[in-house]
C-alpha positions in Angstrom: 84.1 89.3 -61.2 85.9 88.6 -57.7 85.4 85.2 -56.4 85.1 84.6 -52.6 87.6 82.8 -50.8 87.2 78.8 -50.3 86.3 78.3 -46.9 87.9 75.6 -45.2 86.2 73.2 -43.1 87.3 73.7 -39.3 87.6 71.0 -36.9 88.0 70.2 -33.0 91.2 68.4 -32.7 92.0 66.9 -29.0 95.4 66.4 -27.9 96.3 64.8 -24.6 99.7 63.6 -23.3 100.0 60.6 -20.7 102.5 59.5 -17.8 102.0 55.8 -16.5 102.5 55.2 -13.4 106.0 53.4 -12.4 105.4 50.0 -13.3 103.1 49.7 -15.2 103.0 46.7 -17.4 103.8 46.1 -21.0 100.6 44.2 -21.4 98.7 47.0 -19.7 100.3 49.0 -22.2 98.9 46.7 -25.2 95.9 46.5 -23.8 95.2 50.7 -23.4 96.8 50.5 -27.2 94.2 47.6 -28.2 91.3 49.8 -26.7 92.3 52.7 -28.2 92.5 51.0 -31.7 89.0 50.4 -31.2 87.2 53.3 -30.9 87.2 55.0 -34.2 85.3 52.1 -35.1 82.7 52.2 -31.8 82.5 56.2 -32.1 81.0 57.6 -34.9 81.8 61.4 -34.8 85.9 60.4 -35.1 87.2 62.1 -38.1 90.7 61.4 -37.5 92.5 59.5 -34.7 96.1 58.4 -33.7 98.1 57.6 -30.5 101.5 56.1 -29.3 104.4 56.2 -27.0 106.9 59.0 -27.3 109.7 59.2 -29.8 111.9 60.0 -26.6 114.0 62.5 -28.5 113.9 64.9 -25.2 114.0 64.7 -22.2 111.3 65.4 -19.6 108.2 64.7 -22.3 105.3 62.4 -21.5 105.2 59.1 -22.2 102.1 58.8 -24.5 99.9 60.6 -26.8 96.6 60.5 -28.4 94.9 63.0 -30.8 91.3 62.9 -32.3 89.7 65.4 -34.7 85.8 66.3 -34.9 83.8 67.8 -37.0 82.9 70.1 -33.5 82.6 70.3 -30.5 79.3 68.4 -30.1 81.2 65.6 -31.9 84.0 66.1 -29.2 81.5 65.8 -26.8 80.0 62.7 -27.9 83.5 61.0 -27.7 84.0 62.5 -24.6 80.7 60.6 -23.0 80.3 57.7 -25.6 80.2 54.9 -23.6 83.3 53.1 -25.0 85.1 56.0 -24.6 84.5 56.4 -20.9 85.1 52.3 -20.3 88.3 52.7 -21.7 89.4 55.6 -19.3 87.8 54.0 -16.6 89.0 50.6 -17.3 92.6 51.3 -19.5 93.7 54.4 -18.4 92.8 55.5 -14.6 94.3 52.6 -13.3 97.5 53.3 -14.7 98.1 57.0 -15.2 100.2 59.1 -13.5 99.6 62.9 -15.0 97.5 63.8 -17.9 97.3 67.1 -19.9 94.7 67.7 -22.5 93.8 70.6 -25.1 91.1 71.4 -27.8 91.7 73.8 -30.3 90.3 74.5 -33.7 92.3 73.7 -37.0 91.3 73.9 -40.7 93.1 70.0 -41.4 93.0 66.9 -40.4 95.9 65.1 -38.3 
């Protein structure tokens, strides 16, 4: 008898790249890192989360990165409008960010 494949659980995984602004601060810096730290523990639907400054092994990248995995993308919107989330953005990131890029895209492992 033939047995089905294994299915493997997909997630949302979120990707987004930072520039600062020029000047921006190293404290600024720790503080966006200190916020960021926090939220897996604030934000439930976080499967998976890391983020840090570019290796700087070529030229012309962006200077920070963050990446999150969901279970979906309700999950991903949840993190999206939680609360501590949004005060980070508002209060870590906006003030200090130059150009942002983001994607979402499905993937069957975690980061």
């Amino acid at each position: 008898m033939a047995h089905a494949p294994a299915t493997v659980p997909v997630m949302l995984r979120h990707v987004v790249v930072f520039t600062w602004k020029p000047g921006t601060s190293a404290e600024s810096l720790a503080d966006l890192r200190a916020g960021l730290a926090a939220l897996p523990g604030q934000i439930p639907e976080i499967r998976a989360y890391s983020f840090g400054d570019d290796a700087g092994m070529a030229a012309g990248n962006e200077a920070f990165a963050v990446v999150a995995d969901f279970d979906d993308e309700a999950g991903w919107r949840s993190y999206a409008t939680h609360p501590s989330h949004v005060e980070v953005l508002d209060g870590l990131v906006r003030p200090i960010l130059a150009r942002r890029h983001a994607v979402q895209f499905h993937c069957d492992e975690p980061a």
